[in-house]
N, C-alpha and C positions, 0 to 999 in steps of 0.2 A: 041309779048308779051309772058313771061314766064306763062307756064301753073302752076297749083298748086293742086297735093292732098291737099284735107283737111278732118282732120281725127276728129271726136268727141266720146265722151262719152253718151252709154245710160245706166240707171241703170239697173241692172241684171249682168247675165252671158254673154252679150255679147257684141263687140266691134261695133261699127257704122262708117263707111270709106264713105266721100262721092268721088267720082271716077270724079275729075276733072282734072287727069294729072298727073305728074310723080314725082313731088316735094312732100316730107312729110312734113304737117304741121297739128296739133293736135290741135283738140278744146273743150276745157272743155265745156260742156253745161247742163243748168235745165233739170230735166226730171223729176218729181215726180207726174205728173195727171194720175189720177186712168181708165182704161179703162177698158168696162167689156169682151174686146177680147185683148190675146197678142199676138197672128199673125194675119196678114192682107191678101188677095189674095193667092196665090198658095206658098206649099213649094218647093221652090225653091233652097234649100241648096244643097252644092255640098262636097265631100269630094276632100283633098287639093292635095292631090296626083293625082286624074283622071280632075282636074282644068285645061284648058286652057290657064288662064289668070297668068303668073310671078307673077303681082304685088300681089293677093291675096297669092299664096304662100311666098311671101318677106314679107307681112306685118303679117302673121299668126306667123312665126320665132320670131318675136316682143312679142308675147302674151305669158301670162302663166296661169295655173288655178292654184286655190286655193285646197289640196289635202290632207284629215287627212293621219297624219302619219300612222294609221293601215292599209291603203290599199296602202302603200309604205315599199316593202318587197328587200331587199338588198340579191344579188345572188351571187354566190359563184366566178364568174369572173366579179366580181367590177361593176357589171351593180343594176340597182333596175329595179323592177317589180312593176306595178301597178295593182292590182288584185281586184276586186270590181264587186258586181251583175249587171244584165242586166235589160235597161228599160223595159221587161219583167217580170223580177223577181222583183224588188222594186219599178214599178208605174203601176204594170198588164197590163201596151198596150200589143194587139192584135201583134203575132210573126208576119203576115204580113206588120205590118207596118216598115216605112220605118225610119231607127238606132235601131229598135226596140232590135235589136239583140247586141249592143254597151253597153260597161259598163260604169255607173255612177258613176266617182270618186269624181268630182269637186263640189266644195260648192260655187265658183266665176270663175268669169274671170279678168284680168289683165295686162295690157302693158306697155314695159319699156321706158321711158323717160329720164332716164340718167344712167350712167354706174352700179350706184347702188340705182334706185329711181323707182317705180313701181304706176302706178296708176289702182284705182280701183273704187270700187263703195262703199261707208263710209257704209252703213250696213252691208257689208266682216267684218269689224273693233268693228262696234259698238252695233249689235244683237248677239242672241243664249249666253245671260249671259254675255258677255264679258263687261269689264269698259270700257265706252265710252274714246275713242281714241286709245284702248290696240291691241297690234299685238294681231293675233286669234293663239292660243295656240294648240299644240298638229297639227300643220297642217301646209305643204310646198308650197311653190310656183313653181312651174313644169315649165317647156318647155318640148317643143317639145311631149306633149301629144295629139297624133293626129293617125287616119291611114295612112298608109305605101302601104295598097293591101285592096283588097275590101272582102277577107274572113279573116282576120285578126282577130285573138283570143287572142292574148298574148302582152302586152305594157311593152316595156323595156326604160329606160331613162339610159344618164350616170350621174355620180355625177355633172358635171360642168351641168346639164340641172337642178338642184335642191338647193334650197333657203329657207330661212327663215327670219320673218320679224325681223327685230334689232328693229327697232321705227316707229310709227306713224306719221311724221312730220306735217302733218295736216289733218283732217279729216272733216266733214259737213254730217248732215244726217238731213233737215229738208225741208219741203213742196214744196222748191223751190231748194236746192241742194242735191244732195245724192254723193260723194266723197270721198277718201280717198288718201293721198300721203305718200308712204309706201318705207322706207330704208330699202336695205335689209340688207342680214348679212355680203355680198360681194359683191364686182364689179362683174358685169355680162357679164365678156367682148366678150363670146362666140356671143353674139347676138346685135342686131341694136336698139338705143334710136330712138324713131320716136319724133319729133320737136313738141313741145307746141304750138299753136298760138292762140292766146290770145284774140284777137281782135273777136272771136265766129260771125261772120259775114255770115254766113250761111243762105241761105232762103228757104221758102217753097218750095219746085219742086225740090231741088237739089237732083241729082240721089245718091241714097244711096246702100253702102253695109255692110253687117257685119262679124265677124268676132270673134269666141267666140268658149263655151262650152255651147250650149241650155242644161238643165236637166244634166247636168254634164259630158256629153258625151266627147270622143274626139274633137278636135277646128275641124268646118266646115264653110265656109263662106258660105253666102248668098247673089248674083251677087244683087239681085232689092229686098229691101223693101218698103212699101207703110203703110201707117198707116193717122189717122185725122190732124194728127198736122206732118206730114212730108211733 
């Protein structure tokens, strides 16, 4: 019997993988109940470079975050710079904690689905003033924003790792869905569409990971989430 990832959507800044095999296939799902915790048992995030595991670093490659253009600064050998405060500096955590020390660019997170098709979580699109279903203005869609080394201070992207939304081809932001399916301005041929699967057939106990920008930080998975409804 053919094994099968299956990849879903939670709303926030970050991706949800459940780790059932080596085939990509994506599942849109509800996620809108209010909990008064958003992590569950231990943090368990890892960064992608000191990662074990291939597939978390193959399906990270897939992701991008949502990034205003003023902390995307273009250098004088065709590279950009992502320059933005530390969750120290803009949410005062304790310098002992752990990313503390990591800059917060990202306003979302985001994965590609087709050469030039991106999805996200419809309050990217449709909060902070924007007209319900409008690309978010003034702000790119990134790859490969992530670390590289574990003392890492400086974030360089090339132009082919940066995007901008063209249209919102569909959007949802109500009690039961949160979405958004977002064109960008080009084909994104540098990186891999991870497969839609439609059929949301997912159940309780499946082992989950994620895959995202928590607080805006560079992308980090997380091997095992646990939560009331996972």
């Amino acid at each position: 019997m053919k094994k099968e990832l299956k990849i879903f959507l939670l709303l926030g800044p970050i991706l949800s993988f459940s780790s059932l095999g080596s085939e990509l296939n994506l599942i849109l799902t509800d996620h809108s109940r209010n909990h008064e915790k958003v992590l569950y048992g231990d943090d368990n995030r890892e960064e992608i470079f000191s990662s074990t595991n291939p597939l978390y670093q193959k399906l990270a490659l897939s992701t991008a975050a949502l990034i205003p253009n003023q902390y995307i600064h273009q250098t004088q050998n065709n590279l950009f710079q992502i320059v933005a405060n530390t969750l120290v500096n803009d949410f005062a955590f304790c310098p002992y904690e752990r990313f503390s020390q990591q800059i917060t660019a990202a306003e979302c997170s985001g994965f590609l689905v087709g050469e030039d098709l991106l999805l996200t979580a419809g309050h990217c699109v449709e909060n902070k003033g924007r007209r319900k279903g409008s690309c978010p203005f003034n702000s790119s869609w990134v790859f490969n924003f992530r670390m590289l080394s574990e003392n890492q201070d400086t974030f360089f992207v090339e132009p082919d790792d940066i995007y901008t939304c063209k249209e919102v081809v569909e959007s949802q932001q109500t009690e039961k869905h949160d979405y958004a399916l977002i064109r960008l301005d080009r084909a994104a041929l540098k990186f891999t569409p991870l497969e839609l699967e439609r059929k949301n057939n997912l159940k309780k106990g499946t082992p989950l990971f994620m895959v995202g920008h928590p607080l805006g930080i560079p992308s980090n998975p997380n091997p095992h989430i646990s939560g009331p409804h996972l």
